[in-house]
C-alpha positions in Angstrom: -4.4 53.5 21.0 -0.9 53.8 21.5 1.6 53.5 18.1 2.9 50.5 19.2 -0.4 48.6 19.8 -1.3 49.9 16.3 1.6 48.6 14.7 1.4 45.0 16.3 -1.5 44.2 13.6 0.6 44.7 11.1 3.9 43.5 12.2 1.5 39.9 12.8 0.3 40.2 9.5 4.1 41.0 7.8 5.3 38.0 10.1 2.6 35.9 8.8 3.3 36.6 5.4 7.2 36.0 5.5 6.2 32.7 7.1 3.7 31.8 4.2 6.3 33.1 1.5 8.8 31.0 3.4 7.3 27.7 3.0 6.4 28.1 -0.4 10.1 27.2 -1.1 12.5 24.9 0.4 16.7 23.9 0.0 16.9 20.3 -0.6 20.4 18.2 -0.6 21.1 15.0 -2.1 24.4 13.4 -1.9 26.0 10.7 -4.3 28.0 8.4 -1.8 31.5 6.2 -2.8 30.0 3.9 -0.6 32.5 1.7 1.4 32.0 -1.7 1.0 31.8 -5.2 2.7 34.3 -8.0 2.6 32.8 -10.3 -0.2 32.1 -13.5 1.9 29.1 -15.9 2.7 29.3 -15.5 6.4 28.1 -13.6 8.8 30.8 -11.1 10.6 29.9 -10.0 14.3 27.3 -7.0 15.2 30.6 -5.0 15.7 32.3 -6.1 13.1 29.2 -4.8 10.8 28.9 -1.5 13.3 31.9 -0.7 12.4 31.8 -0.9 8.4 28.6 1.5 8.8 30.3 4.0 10.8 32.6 4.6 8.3 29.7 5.2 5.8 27.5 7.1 8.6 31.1 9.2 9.4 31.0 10.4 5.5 27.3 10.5 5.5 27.4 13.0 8.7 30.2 15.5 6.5 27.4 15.9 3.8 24.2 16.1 6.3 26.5 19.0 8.9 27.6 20.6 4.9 24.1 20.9 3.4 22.9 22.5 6.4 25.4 24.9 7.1 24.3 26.0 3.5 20.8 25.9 4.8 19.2 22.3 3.7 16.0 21.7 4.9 16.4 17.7 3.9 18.9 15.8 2.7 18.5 12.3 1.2 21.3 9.3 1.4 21.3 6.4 -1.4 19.8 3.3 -1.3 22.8 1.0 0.0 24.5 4.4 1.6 25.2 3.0 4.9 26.5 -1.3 4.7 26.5 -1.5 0.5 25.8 -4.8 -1.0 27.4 -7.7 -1.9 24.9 -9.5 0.8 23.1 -13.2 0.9 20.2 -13.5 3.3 22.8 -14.8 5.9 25.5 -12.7 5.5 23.5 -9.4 5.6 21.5 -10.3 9.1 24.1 -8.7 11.1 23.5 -5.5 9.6 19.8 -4.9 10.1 17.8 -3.5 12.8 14.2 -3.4 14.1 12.5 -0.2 12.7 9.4 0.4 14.6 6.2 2.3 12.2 6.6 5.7 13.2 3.1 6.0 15.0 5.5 5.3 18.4 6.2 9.0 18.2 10.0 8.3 18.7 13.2 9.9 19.1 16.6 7.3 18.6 18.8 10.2 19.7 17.2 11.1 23.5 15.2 7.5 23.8 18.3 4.9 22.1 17.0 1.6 23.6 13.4 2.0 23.7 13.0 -0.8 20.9 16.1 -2.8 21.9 19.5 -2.1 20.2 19.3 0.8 17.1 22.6 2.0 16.9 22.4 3.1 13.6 18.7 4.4 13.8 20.2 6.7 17.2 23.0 7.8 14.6 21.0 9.1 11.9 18.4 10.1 14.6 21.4 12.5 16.5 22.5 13.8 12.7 18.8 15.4 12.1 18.6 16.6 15.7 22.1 18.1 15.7 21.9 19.8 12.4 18.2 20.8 12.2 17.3 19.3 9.1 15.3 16.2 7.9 17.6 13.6 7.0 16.7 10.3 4.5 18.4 7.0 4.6 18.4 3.7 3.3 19.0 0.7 6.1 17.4 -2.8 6.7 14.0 -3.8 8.6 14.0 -7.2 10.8 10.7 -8.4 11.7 10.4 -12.1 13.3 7.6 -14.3 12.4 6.6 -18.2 13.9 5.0 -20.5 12.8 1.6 -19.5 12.9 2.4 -17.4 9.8 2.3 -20.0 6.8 4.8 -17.8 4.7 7.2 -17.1 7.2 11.2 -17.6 6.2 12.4 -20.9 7.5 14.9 -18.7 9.5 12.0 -17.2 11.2 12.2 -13.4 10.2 11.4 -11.1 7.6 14.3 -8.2 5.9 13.1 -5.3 4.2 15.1 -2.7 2.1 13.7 -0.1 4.2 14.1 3.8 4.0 13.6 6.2 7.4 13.4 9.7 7.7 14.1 12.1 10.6 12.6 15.0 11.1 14.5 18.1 12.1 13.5 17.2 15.8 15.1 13.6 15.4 12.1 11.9 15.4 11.3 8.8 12.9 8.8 10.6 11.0 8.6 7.9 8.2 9.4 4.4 7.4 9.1 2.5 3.4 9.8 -1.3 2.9 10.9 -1.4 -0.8 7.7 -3.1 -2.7 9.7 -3.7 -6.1 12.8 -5.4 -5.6 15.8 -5.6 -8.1 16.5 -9.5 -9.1 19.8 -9.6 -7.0 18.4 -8.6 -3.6 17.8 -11.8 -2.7 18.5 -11.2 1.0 15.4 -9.2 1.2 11.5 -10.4 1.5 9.1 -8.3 -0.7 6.0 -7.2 1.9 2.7 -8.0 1.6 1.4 -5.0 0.3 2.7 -1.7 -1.3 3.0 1.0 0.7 1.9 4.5 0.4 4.2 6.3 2.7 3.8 10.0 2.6 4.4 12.9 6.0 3.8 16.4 6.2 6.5 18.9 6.4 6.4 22.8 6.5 7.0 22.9 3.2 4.6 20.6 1.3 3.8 17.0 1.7 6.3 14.4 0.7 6.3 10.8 -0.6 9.0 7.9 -0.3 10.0 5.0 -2.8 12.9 3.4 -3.6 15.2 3.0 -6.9 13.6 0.2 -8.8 9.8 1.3 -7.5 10.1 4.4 -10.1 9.0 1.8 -12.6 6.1 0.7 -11.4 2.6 1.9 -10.8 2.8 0.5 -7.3 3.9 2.6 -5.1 5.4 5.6 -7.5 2.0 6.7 -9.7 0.4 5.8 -6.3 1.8 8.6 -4.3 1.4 11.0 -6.7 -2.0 10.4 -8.6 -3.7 9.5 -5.6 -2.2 10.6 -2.4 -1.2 13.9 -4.6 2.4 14.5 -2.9 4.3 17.9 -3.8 7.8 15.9 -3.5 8.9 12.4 -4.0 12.2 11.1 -2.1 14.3 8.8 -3.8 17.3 6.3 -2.6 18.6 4.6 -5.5 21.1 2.4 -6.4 21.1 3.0 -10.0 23.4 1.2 -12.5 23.2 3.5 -15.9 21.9 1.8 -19.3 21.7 4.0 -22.4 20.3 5.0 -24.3 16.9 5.6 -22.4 17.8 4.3 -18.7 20.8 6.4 -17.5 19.7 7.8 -14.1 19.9 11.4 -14.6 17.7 10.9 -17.7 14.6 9.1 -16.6 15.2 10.8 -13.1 14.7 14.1 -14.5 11.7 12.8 -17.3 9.9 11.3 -14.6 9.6 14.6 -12.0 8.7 16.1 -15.5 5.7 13.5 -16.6 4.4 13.2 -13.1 4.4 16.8 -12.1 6.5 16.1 -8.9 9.9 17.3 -7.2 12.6 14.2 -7.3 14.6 14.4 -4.8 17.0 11.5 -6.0 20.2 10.4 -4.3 22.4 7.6 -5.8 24.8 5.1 -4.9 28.3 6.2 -6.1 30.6 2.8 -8.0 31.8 3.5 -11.3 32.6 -0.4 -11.8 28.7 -1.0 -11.7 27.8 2.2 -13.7 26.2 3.9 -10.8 26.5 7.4 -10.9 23.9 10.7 -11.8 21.7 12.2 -9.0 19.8 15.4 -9.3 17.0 17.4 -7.9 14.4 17.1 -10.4 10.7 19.4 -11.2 8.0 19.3 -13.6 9.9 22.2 -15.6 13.6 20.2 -15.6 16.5 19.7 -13.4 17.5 22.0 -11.0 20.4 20.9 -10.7 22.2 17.4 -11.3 25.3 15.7 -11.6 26.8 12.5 -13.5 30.3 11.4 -13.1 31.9 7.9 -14.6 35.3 9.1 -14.7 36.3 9.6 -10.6 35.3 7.5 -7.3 34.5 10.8 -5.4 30.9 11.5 -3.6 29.0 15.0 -4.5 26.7 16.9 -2.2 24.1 19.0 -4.4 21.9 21.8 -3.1 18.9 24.2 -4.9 16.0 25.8 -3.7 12.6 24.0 -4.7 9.2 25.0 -4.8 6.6 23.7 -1.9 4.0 23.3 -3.8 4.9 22.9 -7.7 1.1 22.2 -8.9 0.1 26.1 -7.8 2.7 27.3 -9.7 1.9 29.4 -12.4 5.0 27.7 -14.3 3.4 24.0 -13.8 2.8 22.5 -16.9 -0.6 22.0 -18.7 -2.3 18.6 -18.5 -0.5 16.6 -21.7 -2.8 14.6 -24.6 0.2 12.4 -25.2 -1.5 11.1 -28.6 -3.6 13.9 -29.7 -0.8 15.4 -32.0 0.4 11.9 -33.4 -3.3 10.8 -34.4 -3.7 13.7 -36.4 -1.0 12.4 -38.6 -2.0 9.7 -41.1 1.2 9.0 -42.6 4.4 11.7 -43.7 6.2 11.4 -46.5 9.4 10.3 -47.0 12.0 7.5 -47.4 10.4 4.8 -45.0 12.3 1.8 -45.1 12.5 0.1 -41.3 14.8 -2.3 -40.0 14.9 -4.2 -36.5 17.4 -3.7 -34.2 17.9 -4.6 -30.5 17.9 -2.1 -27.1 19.3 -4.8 -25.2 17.0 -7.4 -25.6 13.9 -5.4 -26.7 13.7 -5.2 -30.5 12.7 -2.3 -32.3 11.4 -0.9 -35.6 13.9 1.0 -36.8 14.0 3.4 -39.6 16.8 5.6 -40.8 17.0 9.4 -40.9 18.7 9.7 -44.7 18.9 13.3 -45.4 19.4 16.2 -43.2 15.8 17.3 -42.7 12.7 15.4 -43.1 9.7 14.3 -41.7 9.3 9.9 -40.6 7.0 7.5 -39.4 7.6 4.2 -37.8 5.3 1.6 -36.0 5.5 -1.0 -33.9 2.2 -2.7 -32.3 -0.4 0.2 -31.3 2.1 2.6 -31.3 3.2 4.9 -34.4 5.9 7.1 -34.3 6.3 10.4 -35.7 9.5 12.4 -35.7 10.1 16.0 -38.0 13.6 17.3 -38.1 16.4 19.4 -39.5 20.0 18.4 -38.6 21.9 21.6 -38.8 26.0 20.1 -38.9 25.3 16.5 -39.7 28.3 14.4 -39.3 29.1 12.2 -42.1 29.7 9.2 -40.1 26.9 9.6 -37.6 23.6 7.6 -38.5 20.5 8.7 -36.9 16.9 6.8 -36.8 13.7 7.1 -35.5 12.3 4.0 -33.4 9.3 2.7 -31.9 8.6 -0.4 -29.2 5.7 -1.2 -28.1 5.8 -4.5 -25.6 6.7 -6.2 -22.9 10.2 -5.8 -21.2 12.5 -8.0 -19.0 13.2 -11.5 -18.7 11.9 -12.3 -15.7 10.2 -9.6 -14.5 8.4 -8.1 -17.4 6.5 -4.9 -17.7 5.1 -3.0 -20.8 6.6 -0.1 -22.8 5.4 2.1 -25.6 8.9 3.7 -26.7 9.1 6.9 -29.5 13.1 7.8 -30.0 15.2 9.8 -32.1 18.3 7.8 -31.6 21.7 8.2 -32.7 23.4 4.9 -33.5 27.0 4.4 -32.4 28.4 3.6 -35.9 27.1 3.5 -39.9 26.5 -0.5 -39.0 22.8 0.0 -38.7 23.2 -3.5 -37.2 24.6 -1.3 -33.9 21.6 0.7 -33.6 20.4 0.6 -30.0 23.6 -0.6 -28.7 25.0 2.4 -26.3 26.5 5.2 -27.3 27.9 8.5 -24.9 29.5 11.2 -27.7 27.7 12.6 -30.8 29.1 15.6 -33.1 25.4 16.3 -34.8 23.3 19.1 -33.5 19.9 20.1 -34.6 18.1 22.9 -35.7 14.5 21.2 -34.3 13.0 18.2 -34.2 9.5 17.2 -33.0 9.0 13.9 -32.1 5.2 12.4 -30.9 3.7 8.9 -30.5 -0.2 7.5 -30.3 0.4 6.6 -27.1 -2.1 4.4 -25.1 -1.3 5.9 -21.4 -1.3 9.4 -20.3 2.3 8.1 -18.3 4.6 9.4 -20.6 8.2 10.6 -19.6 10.3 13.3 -21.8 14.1 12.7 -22.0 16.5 14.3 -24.2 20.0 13.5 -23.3 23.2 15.1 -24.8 26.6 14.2 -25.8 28.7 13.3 -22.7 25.4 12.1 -21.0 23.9 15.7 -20.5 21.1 16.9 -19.4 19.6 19.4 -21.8 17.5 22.5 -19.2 15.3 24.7 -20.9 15.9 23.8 -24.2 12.9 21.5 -25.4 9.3 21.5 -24.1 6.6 19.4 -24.4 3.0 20.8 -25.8 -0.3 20.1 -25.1 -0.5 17.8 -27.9 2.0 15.2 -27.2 5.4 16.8 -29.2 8.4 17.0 -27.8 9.8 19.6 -29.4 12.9 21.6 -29.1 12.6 25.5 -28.1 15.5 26.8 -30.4 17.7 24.0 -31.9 20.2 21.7 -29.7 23.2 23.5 -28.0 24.9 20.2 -27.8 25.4 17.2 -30.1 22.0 15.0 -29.7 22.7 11.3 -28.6 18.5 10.6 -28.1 15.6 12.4 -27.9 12.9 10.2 -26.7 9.1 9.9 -25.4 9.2 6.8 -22.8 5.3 5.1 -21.9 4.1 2.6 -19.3 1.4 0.7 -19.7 1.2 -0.2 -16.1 -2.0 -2.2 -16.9 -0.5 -4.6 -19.7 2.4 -5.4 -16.9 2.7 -9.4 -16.3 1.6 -10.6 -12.7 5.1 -10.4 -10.5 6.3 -14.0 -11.1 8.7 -13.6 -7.7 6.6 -12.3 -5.1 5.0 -14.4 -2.1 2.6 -12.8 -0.2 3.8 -13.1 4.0 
């Protein structure tokens, strides 16, 4: 055998393996887009009138897409609203939309434009994946006519779906979502007839697709990942920020955390609405995110992921979210509660006196149980620990079991649960756990300046949520969020087409 023939084996094998270590990890890019907006009117403006107000957004859009992959992006995901904005009725938005085929058709919009009448903007995003070699995510609109012979067909004889596509490094539309949960101003959109579980296989691990207000609901979100068992979930939002528990870098990063995914979650960027914080999110934390209510600027962010997150030897343990708390019949200590309003959902409140101390408060089926030392409590900061358990919204409402270590924004205990941004008190630990009544439970612990707080609390196997070695950063809330997807209300807005 000559040395070269003996070598090929090997060099097979070596290949092989660099391959297999290669797709174990991947470069993901999200982008935060200033998107450029509409004219506010009623009426619709002509196909090139709208064409034009997308290219603008799709000529922005292309910087980031050509920019993540120069740094080597394998995908890249666009906000929800990224390309035409809001500000829409049912009317006015028609213009705008185009007729997304399902991606069975095996087809390219770049080398095959017309094949399902005009898709300019489809052939656009289509041309960015094929040009640059990477998967690219965006957020457009669906158009589907319907007649007659459909009893729950629109009077103007057509369906619009909020829709997200993705292309695949080849161009091709690989996937295609119509948003299931929609927000209570998107009243130029239909909601579908059923949820869909959209997920595609990539060379480095299988991915699922949702949009912005979906990440709240069982349907499609827990979907995708406790059934279809995705590695990665991609996420358009349009997220307007509500502390203290709803700011998007916060329950972005707890929920890749509870769920045991990758969030790949890309945001509109208008600091008038509050929309701002995007982030690419594990079960261990944030790789990296960024929040920004001060300028109207865009940010492209990039970091290397893992393929496969649940063979890692870093992937948390399952979680008993109420084993620790139902231990615990009662701790000592001054236990005095109040009420106090998070927006409209009233809590028990009770009020962290002294600079260390262990607390229980409970609300419903759910008791709270917080142990803590403070170790430069401010003088005029008030802190409490709070529990909800209920039903939230006012028209669309959906049940929450809430555990919090809250800073209020003034002594007023009357102001507890209103937002608050800057603290001054660190702690030295705190442990906070809940007898929770759902095993979907989301970790947040959010720092002054609405910060993200990496590697410096876990959560055990018990249900604590505990910090590692005391906060680096004053502490506006530490808190354990729960869904009770199966005490939700039936969805008082949704026809069935």
């Amino acid at each position: 055998m000559l040395p070269s023939q003996a070598l090929l084996p090997a060099v097979v094998f070596a290949l092989t393996a660099l391959q297999a270590l290669a797709s174990n990890t991947f470069i993901a890019a999200v982008y935060e887009h200033a998107v450029i907006l509409p004219d506010l009117t009623d009426e619709p403006v002509s196909p090139s009138d709208a064409l034009a107000l997308m290219n603008k957004n799709m000529d922005v859009l292309e910087g980031a897409v050509k920019e993540a992959a120069q740094q080597g992006a394998h995908i890249i995901v666009t906000p929800e609203d990224g390309i035409y904005g809001w500000r829409f009725t049912r009317e006015s938005i028609y213009p705008y939309l185009e007729d997304i085929p399902d991606p069975v058709v095996n087809w390219i919009p770049c080398t095959d434009p017309s094949r399902f009448g005009p898709a300019p903007v489809q052939e656009r995003l289509s041309c960015m994946a094929r040009n640059n070699s990477i998967y690219v995510v965006a957020n457009i609109g669906d158009k589907k006519p319907c007649d007659s012979s459909d009893p729950n067909c629109p009077r103007d004889g057509r369906y619009q779906y909020n829709t997200d596509v993705v292309f695949d490094t080849q161009g091709k539309l690989v996937a295609r979502y119509h948003k299931y949960n929609l927000f209570r101003s998107e009243t130029q959109f239909n909601y579908p007839k059923e949820p869909e579980a959209v997920t595609f296989e990539t060379p480095f691990g299988k991915f699922g697709i949702f949009t912005c207000f979906d990440i709240l609901f069982y349907e499609p979100a827990v979907v995708l990942v406790s059934k279809m068992q995705v590695d990665t979930v991609l996420f358009p939002t349009a997220w307007m920020n509500l502390l203290p528990f709803l700011t998007a870098i916060e329950f972005h990063s707890a929920w890749a955390v509870g769920m045991g995914v990758n969030l790949l979650s890309a945001n509109t960027h208008n600091t008038s609405m509050a929309m701002t914080g995007d982030g690419l999110f594990t079960p261990e934390g944030p790789a990296t995110y960024h929040y920004d209510s001060a300028t109207e600027e865009g940010r492209l962010l990039l970091a290397e992921l893992r393929a496969h997150p649940r063979l890692s030897p870093t992937f948390p343990p399952a979680i008993n979210w109420s084993l620790h708390a139902t231990s615990i019949k009662e701790f000592p200590g001054e236990n005095d509660t109040f009420s106090g309003a998070v927006r409209k959902d009233i809590f028990t409140f009770s009020e962290l006196r002294h600079k260390d101390g262990n607390y229980s408060v409970c609300q419903g089926d759910l008791c709270c149980h917080l142990a803590y030392q403070m170790s430069n409590k401010s003088k005029d900061e008030v802190y409490v620990l709070g529990a909800f358990d209920g039903l939230h919204g006012s028209l669309i409402k959906y049940h929450w079991q809430i555990c919090t270590l809250l800073k209020c924004p003034s002594t007023n205990l009357s102001t507890c649960g209103q937002p608050v941004e800057m603290a001054q008190t660190k702690f030295e630990m705190f442990s906070l756990s809940g007898t929770f009544g759902t095993s979907y439970v989301f970790p947040e612990v959010l720092y002054s300046g609405v910060q993200l707080a990496p590697g410096e609390f876990e959560v055990l196997r018990d249900g604590r949520l505990k910090s590692k070695h005391g906060t680096s950063k004053p502490l506006i809330t530490a808190t354990l969020f729960g869904r009770l997807y199966e005490k939700d209300q039936p969805h008082p807005l949704r026809i069935s087409p």
